[in-house]
N, C-alpha and C positions, 0 to 999 in steps of 0.2 A: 420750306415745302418743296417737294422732289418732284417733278411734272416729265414724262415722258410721251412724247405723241408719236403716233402710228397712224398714215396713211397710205402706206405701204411696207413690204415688208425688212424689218429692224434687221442687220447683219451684224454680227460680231467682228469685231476688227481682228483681223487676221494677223498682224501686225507680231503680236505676242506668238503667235506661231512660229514665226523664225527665231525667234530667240528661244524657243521651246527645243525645236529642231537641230541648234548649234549640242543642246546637253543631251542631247540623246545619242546623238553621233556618238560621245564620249563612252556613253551607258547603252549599248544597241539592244539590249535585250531586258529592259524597264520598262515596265506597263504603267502606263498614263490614262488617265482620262482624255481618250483621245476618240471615242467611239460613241453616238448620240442615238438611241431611235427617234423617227420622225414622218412626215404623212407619209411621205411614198417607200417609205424602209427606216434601212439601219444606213447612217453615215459616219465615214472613217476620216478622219484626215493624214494626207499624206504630209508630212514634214519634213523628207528630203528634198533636197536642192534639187533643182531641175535637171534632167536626164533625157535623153534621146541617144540614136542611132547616128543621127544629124547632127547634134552638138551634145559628146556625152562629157557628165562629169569625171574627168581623170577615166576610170576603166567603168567607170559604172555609162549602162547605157539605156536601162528600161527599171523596170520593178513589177510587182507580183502580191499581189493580195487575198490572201490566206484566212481560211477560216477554218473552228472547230468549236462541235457544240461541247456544254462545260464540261458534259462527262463522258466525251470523246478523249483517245490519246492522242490521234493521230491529227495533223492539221488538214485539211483539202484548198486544193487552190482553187479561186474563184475565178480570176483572170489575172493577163499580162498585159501593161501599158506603158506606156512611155510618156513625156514629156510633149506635148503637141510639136511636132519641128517645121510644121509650113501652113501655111494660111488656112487649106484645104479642111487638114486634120483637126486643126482648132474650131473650123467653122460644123465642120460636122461633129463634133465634141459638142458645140454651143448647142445644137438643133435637140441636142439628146438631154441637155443640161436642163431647159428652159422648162421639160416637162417634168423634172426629179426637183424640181424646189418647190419649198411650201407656197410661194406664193410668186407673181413673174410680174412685173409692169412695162411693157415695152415703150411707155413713152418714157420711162425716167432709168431704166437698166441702161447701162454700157453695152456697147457691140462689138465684135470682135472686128470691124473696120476702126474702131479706136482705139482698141489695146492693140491690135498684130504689129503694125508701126512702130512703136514701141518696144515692145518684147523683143522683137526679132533684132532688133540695136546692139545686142547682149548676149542675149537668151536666158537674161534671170532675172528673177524678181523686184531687183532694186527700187525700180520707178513703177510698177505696177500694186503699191501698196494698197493705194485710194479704190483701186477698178477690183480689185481680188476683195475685198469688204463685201462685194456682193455674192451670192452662194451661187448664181448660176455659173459667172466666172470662174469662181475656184472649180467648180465640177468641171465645167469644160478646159482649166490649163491640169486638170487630173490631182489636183491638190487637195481635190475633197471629194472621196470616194461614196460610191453608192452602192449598198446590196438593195437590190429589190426582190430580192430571192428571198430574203432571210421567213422564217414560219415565223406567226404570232404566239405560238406554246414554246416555243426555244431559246433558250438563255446562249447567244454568242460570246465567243471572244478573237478576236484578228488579230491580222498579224500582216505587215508592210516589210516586204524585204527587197533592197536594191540586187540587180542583176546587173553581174558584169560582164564586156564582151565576150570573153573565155568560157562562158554561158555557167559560173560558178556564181554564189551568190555573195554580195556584200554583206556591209550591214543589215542590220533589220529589228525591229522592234514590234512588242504586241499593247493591245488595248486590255480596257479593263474587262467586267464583263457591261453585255448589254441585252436586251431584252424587250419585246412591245409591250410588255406586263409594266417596263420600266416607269413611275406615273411624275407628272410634274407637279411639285410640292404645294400646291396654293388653296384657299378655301373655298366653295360654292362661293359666286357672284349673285347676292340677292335682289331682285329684278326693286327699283327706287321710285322709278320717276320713265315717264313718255308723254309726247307731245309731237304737233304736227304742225308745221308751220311753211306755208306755200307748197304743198303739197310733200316735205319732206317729213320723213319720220325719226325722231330724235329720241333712242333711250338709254337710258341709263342704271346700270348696277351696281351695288357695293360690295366689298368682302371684305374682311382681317387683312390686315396684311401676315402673309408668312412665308417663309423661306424666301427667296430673289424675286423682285419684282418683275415680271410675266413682260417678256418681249414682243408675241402675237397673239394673238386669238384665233381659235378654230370658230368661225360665224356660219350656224345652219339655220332658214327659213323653211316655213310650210307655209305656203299660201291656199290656205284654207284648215279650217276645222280637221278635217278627217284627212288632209293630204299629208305625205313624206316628207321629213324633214329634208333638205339637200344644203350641201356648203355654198354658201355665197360670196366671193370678194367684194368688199365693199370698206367706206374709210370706219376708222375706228380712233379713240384713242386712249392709254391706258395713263394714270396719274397718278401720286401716293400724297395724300391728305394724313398727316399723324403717322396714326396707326392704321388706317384703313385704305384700301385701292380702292380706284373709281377708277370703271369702266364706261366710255361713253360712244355710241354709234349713231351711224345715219343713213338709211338707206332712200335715195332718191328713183331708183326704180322699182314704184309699187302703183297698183293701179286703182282708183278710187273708187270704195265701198265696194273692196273687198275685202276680208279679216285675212292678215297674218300673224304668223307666229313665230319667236325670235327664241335660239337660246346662246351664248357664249361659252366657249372651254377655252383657260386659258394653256398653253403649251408651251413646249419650250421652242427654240428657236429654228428648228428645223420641224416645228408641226406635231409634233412627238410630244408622249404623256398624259394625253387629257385624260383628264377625270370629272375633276373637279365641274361639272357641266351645271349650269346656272339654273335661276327659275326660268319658268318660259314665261315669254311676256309679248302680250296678246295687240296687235297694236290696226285701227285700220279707220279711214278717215272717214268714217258715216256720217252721209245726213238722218239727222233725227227724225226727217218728215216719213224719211223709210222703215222706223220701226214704230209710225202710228198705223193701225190698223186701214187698208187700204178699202176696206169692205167691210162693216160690221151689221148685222140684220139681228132684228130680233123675232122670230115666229109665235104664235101664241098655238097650240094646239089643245083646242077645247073638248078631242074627245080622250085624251091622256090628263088633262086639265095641269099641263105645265107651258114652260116659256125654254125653249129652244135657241140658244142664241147662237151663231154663226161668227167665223172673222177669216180673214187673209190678210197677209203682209207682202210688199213688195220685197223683200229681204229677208223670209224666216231664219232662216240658219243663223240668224244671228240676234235671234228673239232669246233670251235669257228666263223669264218668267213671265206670265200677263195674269194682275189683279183685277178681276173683278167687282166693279160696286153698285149699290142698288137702293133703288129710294122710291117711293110711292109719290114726293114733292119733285117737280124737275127739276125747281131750281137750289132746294136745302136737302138736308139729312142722309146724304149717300153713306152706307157704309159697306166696309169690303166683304164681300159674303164667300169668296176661294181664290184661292189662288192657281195656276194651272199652267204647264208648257203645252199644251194641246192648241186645235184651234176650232171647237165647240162645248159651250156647256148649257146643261140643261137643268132649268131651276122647276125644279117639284113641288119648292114651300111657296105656293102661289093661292091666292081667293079667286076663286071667279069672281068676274064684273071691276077687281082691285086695277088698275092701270100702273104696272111697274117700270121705271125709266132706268136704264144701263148706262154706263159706258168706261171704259179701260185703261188702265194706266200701265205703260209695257215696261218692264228691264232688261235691258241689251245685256251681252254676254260679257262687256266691259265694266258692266256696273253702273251706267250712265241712267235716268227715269224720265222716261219720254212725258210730254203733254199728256192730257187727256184727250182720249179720243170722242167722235164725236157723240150724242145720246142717242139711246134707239130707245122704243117702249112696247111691251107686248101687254095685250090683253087679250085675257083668257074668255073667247065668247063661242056663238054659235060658228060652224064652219056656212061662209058665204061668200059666193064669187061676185066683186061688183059688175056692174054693167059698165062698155068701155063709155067715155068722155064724148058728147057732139059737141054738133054745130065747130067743131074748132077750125081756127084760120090764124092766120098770122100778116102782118103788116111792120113796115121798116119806117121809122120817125127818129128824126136824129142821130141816124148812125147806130140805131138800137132797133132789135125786132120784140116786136111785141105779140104775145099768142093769147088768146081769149077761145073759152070754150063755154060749154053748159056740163052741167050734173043734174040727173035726176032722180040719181038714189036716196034712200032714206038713211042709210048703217054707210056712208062714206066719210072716213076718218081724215084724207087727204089726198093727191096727185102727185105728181112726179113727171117733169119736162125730159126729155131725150131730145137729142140732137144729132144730124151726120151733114158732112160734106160730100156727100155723095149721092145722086139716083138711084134711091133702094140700096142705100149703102147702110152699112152697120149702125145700127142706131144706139149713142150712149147717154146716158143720165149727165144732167148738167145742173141740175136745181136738188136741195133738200126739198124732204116732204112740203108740202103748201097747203097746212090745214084747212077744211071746209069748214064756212060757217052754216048755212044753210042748203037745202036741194034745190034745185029748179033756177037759184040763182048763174049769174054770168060770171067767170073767173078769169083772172087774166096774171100773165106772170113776162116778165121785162128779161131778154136775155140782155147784158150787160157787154159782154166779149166782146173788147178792140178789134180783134185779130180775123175774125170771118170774112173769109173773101166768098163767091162763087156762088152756087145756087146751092143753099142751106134750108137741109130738111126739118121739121119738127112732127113731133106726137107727144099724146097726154095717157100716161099710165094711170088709172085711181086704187085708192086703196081703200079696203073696208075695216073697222072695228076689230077684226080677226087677223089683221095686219095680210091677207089676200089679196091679191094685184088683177085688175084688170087686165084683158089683153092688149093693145096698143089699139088706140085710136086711129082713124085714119091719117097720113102724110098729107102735112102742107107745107106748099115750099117759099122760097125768097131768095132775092139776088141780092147778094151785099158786093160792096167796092170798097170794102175800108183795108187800108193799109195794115199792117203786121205788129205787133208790140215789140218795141224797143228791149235787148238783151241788158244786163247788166254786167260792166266789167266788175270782177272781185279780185284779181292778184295781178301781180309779175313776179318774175325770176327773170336775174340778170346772170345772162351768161357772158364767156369770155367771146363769143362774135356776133353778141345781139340780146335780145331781149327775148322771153316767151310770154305772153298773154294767156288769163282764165276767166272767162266768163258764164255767168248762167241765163239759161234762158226758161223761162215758168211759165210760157203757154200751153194751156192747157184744154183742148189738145192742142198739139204744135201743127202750126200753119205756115211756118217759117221753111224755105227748103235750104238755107244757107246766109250768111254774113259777107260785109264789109268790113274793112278794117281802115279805118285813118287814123294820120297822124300826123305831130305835131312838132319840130323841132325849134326851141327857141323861142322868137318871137315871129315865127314864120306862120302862114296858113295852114288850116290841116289839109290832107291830100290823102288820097283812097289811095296802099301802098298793096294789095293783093291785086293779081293779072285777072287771075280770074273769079268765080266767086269762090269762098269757102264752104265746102259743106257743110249740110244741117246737121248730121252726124256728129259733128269736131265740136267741140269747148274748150280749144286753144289754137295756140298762132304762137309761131317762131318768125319774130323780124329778125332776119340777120344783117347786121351792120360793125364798122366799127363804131368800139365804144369811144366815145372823149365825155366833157366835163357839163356840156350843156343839158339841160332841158331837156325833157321829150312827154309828150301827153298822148295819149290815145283815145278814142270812142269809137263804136263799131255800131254799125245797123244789123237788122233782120233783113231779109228780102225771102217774098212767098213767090209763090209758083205764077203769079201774072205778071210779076217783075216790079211790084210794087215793093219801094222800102221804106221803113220804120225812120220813125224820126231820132237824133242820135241818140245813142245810150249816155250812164253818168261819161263824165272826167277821169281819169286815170294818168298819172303823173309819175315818171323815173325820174330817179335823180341819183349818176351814176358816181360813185364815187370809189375812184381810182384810188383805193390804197396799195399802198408798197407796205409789205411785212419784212420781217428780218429774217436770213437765215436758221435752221434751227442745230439743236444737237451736237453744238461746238467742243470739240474737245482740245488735248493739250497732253502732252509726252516730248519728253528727252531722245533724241535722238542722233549720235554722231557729231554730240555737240553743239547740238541748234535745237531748239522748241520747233514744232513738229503742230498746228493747228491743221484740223479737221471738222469739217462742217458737210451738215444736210443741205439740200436749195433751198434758196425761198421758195412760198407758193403764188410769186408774183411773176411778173414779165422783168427779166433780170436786165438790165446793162452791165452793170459791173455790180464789186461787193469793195467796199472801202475797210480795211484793216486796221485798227486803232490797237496802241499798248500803252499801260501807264505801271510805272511801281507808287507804294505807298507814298503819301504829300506831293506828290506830282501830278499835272495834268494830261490826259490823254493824248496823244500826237501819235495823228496817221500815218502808218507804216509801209501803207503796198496798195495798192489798186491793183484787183485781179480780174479778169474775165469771168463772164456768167459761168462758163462751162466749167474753169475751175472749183475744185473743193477742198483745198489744201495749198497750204501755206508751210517754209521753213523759214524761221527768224534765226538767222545766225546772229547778228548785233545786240539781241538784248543785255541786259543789265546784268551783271555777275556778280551773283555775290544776293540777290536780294529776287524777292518772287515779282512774277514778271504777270503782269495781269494784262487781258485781250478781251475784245467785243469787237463785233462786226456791224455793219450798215447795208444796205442793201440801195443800192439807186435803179429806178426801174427804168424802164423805155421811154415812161411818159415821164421823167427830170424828176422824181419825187422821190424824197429819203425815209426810208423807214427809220423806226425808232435804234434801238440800237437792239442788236442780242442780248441772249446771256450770257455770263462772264464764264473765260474759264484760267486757271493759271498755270504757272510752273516754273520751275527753277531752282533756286534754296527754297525746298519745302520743309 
């Protein structure tokens, strides 16, 4: 099985270039594949030997890059350049370089303060083999040319001709042709598989394999239904299973509940040829509680003699269908009587006097089928407004308030408690219906709510037979002192200088204006590690520390607006474990007589990278200890005569050995 990963972007070893560049010298005017389209244009590469003003080759002292569309005669010159010959010039080359490649990582790219050192030792290539692998590099030492001029309806072909001081030209060489039409060989990637785990989003495509296996990905996101797609950097990685590629990605900055949407092109290596552009594939971390209907009412109108039913969602846009069902029994016989993306419908096949019970079952736009929602019932009767609720009051017994009223009506179907934390402040529903058994009698209903602090109002809404609401009953109030409800933690994420914390918090309403956060390391006490408090707003927390191998727990409180706080939340446990990986992308070429290894970094904290070689019936023995920052290795001493096989080790910061790489060989092949 053939596994390639991509977490940034793949370069072709240049390495072949000069040996490409020695037979062309010989052949100056052979066209090669030497010309790519790609995102920011057409790229050419240069394969003569290094040239300047400052240090020219023999007479040659700059060069000149040429172009002419196909069914042009004449050639036109694009520009003149040279060979970078001082720090300056390189460093402003690099600045122009970083924006003309497909893709740029500046924590893992080489700087032109670690090649100039170098280069300048010379002024050629020799030891700059490992650094020119990356595309920004080669742009900026002028080895890999950029049109950003070139038309998307235009077939090119170029032309690299050395200039000599004499201002006559040297050698020179043309490409083949190129084209933005030009497309990269591979099949739609069929969207497979996604999932979400600690807030990251993980999916996955398949395709045929065909033609070369796909170096990068073009990756665009819309976050949202109706919004634009845009490119996003982000890690990826491509594999060949058989006959089929797998595509696999991750995007960790997305924000919760809300829908995006993903597609892939795979391209060739300089960003160039998509086609092939994937399914789209819908991905976004909802709660479920947000596509049960937030509001569902059912009206009876008995001079239409139908049933009007109502809804809202906290979340529409992402409501998919909503089935309706309906039963004359509450608790048996429902069946689905429509289906509908609206959000009312109105039932016409109705009896008067008949009492018919609803309620919804939603399908989100992923396909997912929510709970039921909760039941309503309409009957179709006289139109009748009740009379509001007396006598009502309220009294607090055990950390619970209790509201007791009267009804006098005769057609009262049931009530309805509202609540506010405020003096004449917004008053909301906190209770289902509370069927009436009789009129005249005394009704009483328990609010239950841990979390009410302060001077808490109540009213009694009723309702009559025709499902028609009362106006509100008079306000009566009550001072509560009870503490906050406890949050719950639900995740971590370990990162490389600490931890991040996810919690929920389900008061409803929220009384809480912000969190605590302790913790626990070891067999130590917990300790409150935030200065000040956390907002009520946030549903997370970044500890930043260093990571080692112990222990860590957490639990967090609430704290409301009197400064009262909740008693702790669950337990939550890290347990950090310091893996060391190996190396990846090992290779292995002949070169001047010595094997010639090249390697990707770990994605660990490096110390060193330990070097092993074995031939057949022999045991492997260490051959070199090289520094983190190295990526290449030459083994002169191997075995002659017989293939030479290699793997790597990776020892990290924290003393710990990774397992070993993959192998690669060379020698007598």
């Amino acid at each position: 099985m053939k596994k390639i990963f991509y977490t940034k972007l793949s370069i072709i070893n240049l390495l072949m270039l000069f040996f490409i560049a020695i037979a062309l010298q010989a052949s100056a005017q052979k066209q090669s594949k030497i010309a790519f389209n790609g995102y920011k244009g057409n790229y050419i590469y240069n394969l003569f030997k290094p040239a300047s003003k400052e240090h020219p080759d023999g007479e040659v002292v700059g060069f000149r890059l040429d172009r002419k569309e196909l069914s042009a005669a004449n050639w036109q010159t694009l520009y003149q350049f040279q060979t970078p010959g001082s720090y300056y010039e390189l460093k402003k080359n690099y600045q122009t370089a970083i924006n003309n490649v497909f893709e740029y990582n500046p924590a893992t790219n080489y700087t032109v303060e670690e090649v100039w050192p170098i280069f300048k030792q010379n002024f050629n290539y020799d030891s700059l083999s490992v650094y020119l692998t990356q595309q920004h590099l080669a742009i900026a030492f002028n080895l890999l040319l950029v049109d950003t001029t070139a038309k998307n309806d235009l077939v090119y072909q170029y032309r690299v001709v050395q200039l000599n001081r004499d201002g006559k030209e040297g050698l020179k060489y043309s490409s083949g042709q190129v084209s933005a039409s030009d497309v990269f060989i591979a099949n739609k990637p069929k969207k497979t598989n996604r999932k979400i785990t600690g807030g990251i989003f993980r999916m996955e495509w398949k395709a045929k394999a065909k033609g070369e296996l796909p170096e990068v990905l073009l990756v665009k996101r819309s976050n949202g239904l109706k919004m634009p797609f845009n490119r996003i950097l982000t890690s990826y990685a491509i594999e060949q299973r058989g006959d089929s590629v797998i595509y696999t990605m991750e995007d960790d900055k997305v924000n919760k509940d809300m829908l995006y949407q993903y597609t892939i092109t795979p391209v060739n290596r300089f960003g160039g040829g998509a086609q092939a552009i994937s399914d789209t594939l819908q991905v976004a971390a909802l709660d479920e509680q947000l596509m049960v209907p937030k509001i569902f009412t059912a009206k009876a109108d008995s001079i239409n003699n139908n049933i009007v039913l109502n809804w809202s969602f906290m979340k529409a846009e992402y409501v998919g269908l909503v089935n309706i069902y309906r039963s004359t029994d509450y608790e048996n016989d429902y069946k689905i009587i429509t289906s509908t993306n609206g959000y009312n419908y109105v039932d016409n096949d109705v009896i008067a006097g008949q009492r018919y019970y609803y309620y919804l079952v939603v399908t989100d736009r992923l396909g997912k089928v929510t709970e039921k929602s909760i039941r309503v019932y309409g009957l179709v009767h006289k139109l009748q407004k009740s009379a509001i609720p007396v006598n009502v009051s309220v009294s607090s017994a055990n950390q619970q308030n209790v509201i007791t009223w009267s009804d006098y009506n005769n057609d009262t179907r049931g009530f309805y408690i509202y609540r506010t934390g405020q003096i004449d402040g917004e008053l909301k529903p906190i209770s289902p219906i509370i069927y009436s058994s009789k009129s005249g009698t005394v009704f009483s209903y328990t609010d239950t709510a841990s979390h009410l602090t302060g001077k808490i109002g109540y009213a009694v809404v009723s309702e009559n037979l025709s499902n028609i609401r009362s106006d509100f009953s008079r306000m009566v109030y009550v001072v509560n002192s009870t503490p906050p409800t406890a949050p719950s933690l639900v995740d971590f994420r370990i990162l490389k200088e600490g931890v991040y914390l996810f919690w929920q918090d389900t008061q409803q309403p929220k009384q809480s204006i912000g969190y605590n956060i302790y913790k626990k390391v070891g067999g130590t006490d917990y300790v409150k590690i935030n200065r000040g408090i956390v907002q009520g707003l946030n549903t997370s927390f970044k500890d930043i520390f260093t990571i080692n191998d112990l222990a860590i727990s957490y639990k967090i409180t609430s704290v409301n607006a009197g400064g009262l706080e909740s008693v702790f939340s669950n337990e939550i446990e890290v347990v950090v474990d310091q893996s060391v990986y190996a190396p990846t992308s090992l290779k292995s070429f002949v070169n001047e007589g010595k094997i010639v290894l090249q390697w990707q970094p770990s994605q660990s904290s490096v110390a060193k990278y330990e070097i092993y070689r074995y031939v057949r019936d022999a045991s492997p023995v260490k051959i070199a200890d090289v520094e983190a920052k190295v990526l290449t290795y030459a083994d002169a001493n191997f075995v002659k005569e017989k293939n030479n096989y290699y793997f790597i080790k990776t020892i990290g910061v924290n003393g710990k050995i990774s397992m070993p790489s993959s192998e690669t060989y060379a020698g007598n092949r």
